[in-house]
C-alpha positions in Angstrom: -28.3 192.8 33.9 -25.6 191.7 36.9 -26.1 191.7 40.1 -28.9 194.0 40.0 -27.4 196.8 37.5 -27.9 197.8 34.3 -24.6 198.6 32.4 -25.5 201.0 29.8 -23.8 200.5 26.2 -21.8 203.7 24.9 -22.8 204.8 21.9 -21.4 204.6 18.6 -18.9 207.5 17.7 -20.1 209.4 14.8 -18.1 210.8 11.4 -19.3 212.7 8.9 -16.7 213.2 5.5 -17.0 215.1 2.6 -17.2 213.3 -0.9 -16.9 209.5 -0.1 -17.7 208.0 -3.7 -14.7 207.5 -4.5 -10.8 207.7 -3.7 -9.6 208.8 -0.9 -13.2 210.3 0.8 -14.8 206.4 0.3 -11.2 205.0 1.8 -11.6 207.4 4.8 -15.0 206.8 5.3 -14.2 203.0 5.0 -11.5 203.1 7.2 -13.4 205.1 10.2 -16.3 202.3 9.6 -14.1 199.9 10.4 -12.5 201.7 13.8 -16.3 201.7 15.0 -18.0 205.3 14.0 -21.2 205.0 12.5 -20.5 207.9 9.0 -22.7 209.9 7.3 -21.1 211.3 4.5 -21.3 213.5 1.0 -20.9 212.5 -2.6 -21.2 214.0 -6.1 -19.8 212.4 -9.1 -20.9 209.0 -8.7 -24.7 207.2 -7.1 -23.7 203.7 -7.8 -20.2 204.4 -6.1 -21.8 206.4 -3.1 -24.2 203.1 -2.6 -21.3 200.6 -2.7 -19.9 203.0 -0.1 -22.6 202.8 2.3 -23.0 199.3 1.2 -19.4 198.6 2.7 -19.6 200.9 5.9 -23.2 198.6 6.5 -21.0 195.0 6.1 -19.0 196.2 9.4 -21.7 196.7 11.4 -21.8 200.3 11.3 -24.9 202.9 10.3 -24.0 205.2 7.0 -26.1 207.6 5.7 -25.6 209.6 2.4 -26.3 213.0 0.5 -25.6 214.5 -2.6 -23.5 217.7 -2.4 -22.4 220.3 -5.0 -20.0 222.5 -2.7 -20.1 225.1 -5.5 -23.5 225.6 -4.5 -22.7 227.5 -1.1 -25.7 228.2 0.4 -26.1 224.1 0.9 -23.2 223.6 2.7 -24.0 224.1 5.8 -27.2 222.3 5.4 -26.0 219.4 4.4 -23.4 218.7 7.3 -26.4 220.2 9.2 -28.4 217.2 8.0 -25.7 214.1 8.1 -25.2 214.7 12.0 -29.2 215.1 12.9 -29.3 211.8 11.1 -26.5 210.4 13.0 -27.8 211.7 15.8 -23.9 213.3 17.2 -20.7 214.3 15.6 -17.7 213.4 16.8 -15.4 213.2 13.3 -15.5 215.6 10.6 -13.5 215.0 7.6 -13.5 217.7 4.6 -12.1 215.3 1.6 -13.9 217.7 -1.7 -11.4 219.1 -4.4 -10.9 219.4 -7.2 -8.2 220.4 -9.4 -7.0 222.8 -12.9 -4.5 222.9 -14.8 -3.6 226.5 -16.6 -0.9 228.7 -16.1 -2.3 231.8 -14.1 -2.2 234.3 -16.6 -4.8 231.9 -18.8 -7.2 230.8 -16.1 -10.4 232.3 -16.3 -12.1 234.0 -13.7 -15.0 231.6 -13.8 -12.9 228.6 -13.6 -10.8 230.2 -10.8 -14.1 230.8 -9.0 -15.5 226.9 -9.7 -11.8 226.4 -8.0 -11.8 228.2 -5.1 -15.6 227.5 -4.2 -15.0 224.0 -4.0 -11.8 223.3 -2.3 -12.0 226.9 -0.3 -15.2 228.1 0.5 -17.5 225.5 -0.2 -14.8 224.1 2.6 -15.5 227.1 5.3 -19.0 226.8 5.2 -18.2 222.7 6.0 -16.0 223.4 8.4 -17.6 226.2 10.5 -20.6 223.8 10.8 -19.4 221.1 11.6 -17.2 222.9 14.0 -20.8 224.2 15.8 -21.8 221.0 16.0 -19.0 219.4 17.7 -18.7 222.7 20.5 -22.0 221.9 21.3 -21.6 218.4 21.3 -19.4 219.4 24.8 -17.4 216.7 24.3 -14.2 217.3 22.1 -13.7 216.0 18.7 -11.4 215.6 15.3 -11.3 217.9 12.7 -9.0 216.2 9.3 -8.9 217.9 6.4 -7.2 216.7 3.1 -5.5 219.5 1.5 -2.2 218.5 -0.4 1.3 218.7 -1.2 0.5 222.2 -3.4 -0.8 223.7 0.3 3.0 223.8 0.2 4.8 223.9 -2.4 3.9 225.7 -5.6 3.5 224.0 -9.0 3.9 225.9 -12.5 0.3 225.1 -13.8 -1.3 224.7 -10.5 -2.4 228.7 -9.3 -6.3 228.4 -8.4 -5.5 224.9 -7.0 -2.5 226.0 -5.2 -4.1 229.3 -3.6 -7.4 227.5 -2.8 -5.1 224.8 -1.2 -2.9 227.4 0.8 -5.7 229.0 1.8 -7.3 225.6 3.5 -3.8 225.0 5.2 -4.2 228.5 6.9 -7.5 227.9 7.7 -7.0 224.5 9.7 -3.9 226.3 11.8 -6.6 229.0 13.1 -9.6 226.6 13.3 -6.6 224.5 15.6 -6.0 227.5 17.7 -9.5 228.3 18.1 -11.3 225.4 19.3 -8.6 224.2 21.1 -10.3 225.6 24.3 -13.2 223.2 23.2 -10.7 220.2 22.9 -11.3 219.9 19.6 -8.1 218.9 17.1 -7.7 220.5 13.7 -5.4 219.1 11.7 -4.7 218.3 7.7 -3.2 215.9 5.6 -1.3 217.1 2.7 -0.9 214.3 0.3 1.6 213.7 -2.7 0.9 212.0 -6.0 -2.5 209.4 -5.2 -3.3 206.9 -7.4 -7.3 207.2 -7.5 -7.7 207.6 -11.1 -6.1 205.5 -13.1 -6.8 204.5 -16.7 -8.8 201.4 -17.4 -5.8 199.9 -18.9 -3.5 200.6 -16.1 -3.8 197.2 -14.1 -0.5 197.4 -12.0 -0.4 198.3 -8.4 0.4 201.7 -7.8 3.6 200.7 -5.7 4.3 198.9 -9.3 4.0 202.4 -11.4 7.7 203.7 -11.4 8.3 207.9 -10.4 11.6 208.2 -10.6 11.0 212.0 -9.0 9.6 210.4 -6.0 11.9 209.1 -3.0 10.2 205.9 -2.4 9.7 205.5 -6.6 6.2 204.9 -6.6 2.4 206.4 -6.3 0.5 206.1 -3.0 -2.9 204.4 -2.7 -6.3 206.1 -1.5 -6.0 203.5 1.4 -2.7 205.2 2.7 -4.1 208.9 3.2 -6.9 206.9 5.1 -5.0 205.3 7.4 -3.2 208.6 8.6 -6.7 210.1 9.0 -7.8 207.6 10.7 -5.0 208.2 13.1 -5.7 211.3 13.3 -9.4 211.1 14.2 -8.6 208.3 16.7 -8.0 208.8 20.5 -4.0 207.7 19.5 -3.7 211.6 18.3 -5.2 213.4 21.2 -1.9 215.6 21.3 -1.7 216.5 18.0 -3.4 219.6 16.6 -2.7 222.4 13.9 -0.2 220.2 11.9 -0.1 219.2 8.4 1.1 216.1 7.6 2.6 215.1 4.1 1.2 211.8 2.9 3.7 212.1 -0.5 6.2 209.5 -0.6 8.8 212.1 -0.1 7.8 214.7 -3.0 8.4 217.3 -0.5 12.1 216.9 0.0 12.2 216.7 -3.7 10.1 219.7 -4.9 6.8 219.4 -6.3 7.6 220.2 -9.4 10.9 217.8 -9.6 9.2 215.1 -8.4 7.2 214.6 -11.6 9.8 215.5 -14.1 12.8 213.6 -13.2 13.0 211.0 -15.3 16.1 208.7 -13.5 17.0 207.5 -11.1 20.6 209.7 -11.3 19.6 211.7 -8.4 20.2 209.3 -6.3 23.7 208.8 -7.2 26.5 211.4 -4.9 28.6 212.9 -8.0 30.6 215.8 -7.8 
């Protein structure tokens, strides 16, 4: 107390994201931790990596608070997000990180696997989305809405149809989620990375800027800790202006082609030959 008045402390921003055991969710929720929000978040595959994730949010100072999450199972979607932000006690982040992926031509995917595809990264999403999306309109004061959707919410990829249409899909979905909380002065945006190093084989000790893709533009994998930092920008007050945009977090697979990118195998592209 100064001179008679109590200055009041502001209270923590809040973030909730979606499957933080591992990879890029656990980087994200790291990375948000470390700008100052106090992050509830999901996991699935992994206890022991979920409680070295809050473990880490807890060493910077900051609250976490965790809960198991199958998005296949739709009905506890909503619940769950529902649940993270009573225990945070706000929302003011939301991050949806869950996906998975296939790989089958179309004509040999199975309607059950298509299904387990487009529940998770598509409507398992939705149901994520539209609640946290409640919670930050009543909140009354703004928010950030990031959602990781990737490359293939662009570009096609022989191999890639569930993943590719549930990832289309989520791309369409931010750009009207964008439009329609604007008025709210909530943002909506994605982030559309390339090839992500986050599960490497044991025996794979290099550095993924070591790994040579001679398909890629910058000739190398990105890290988990790279897609972070551009949702972190994202959720930050830095990107108040920016809204319904995707941004590619790919090392420049775009301008290649998604499906070049992987299969080059020199370097010849980068010559000019007639």
């Amino acid at each position: 107390m100064t001179g008679g008045l109590q200055h009041a402390t502001a209270p923590a921003r809040t973030a909730i994201v979606t499957g933080a055991d591992s990879g890029i969710g656990k980087a994200t929720a790291l990375a948000l931790a470390r700008d100052g929000h106090d992050v509830g978040f999901t996991w699935h595959d992994s206890a022991e990596g979920a409680a070295d994730t809050a473990a880490q949010i807890e060493s910077l100072g900051r609250r976490a608070h965790r809960l198991w999450l199958d998005t296949t199972d739709l009905p506890s979607c909503a619940p769950a997000i529902g649940q993270l932000a009573a225990s945070l006690g706000s929302l003011d982040v939301f991050v949806n990180n869950v996906g998975v992926g296939l790989m089958a031509s179309v004509v040999e995917t199975t309607y059950e696997d298509w299904q387990r595809i487009l529940d998770t990264n598509l409507n398992g999403a939705f149901l994520c989305l539209q609640t946290a999306a409640r919670l930050l309109q009543a909140g009354g004061r703004g928010g950030r809405m990031v959602v990781v959707t990737s490359i293939h919410a662009h570009q096609p990829r022989v191999g890639y149809g569930a993943y590719c249409a549930s990832k289309f899909g989520l791309d369409g979905l931010v750009k009207t989620l964008a439009l329609e909380l604007s008025g709210d002065a909530i943002t909506v945006n994605a982030v559309a990375p390339g090839e992500i190093a986050t599960h490497l084989p044991p025996e794979e000790t290099r550095h993924p800027h070591q790994i040579p893709r001679p398909g890629l533009p910058l000739g190398h994998p990105g890290t988990a800790a790279e897609i972070a930092d551009v949702i972190a920008f994202l959720a930050s007050p830095s990107a108040s202006y920016v809204t319904g945009a995707s941004w590619e977090v790919d090392g420049g697979m775009a301008q290649m082609g998604a499906q070049a990118s992987s299969h080059l195998t020199s370097n010849r592209w980068r010559e000019a030959r007639r």
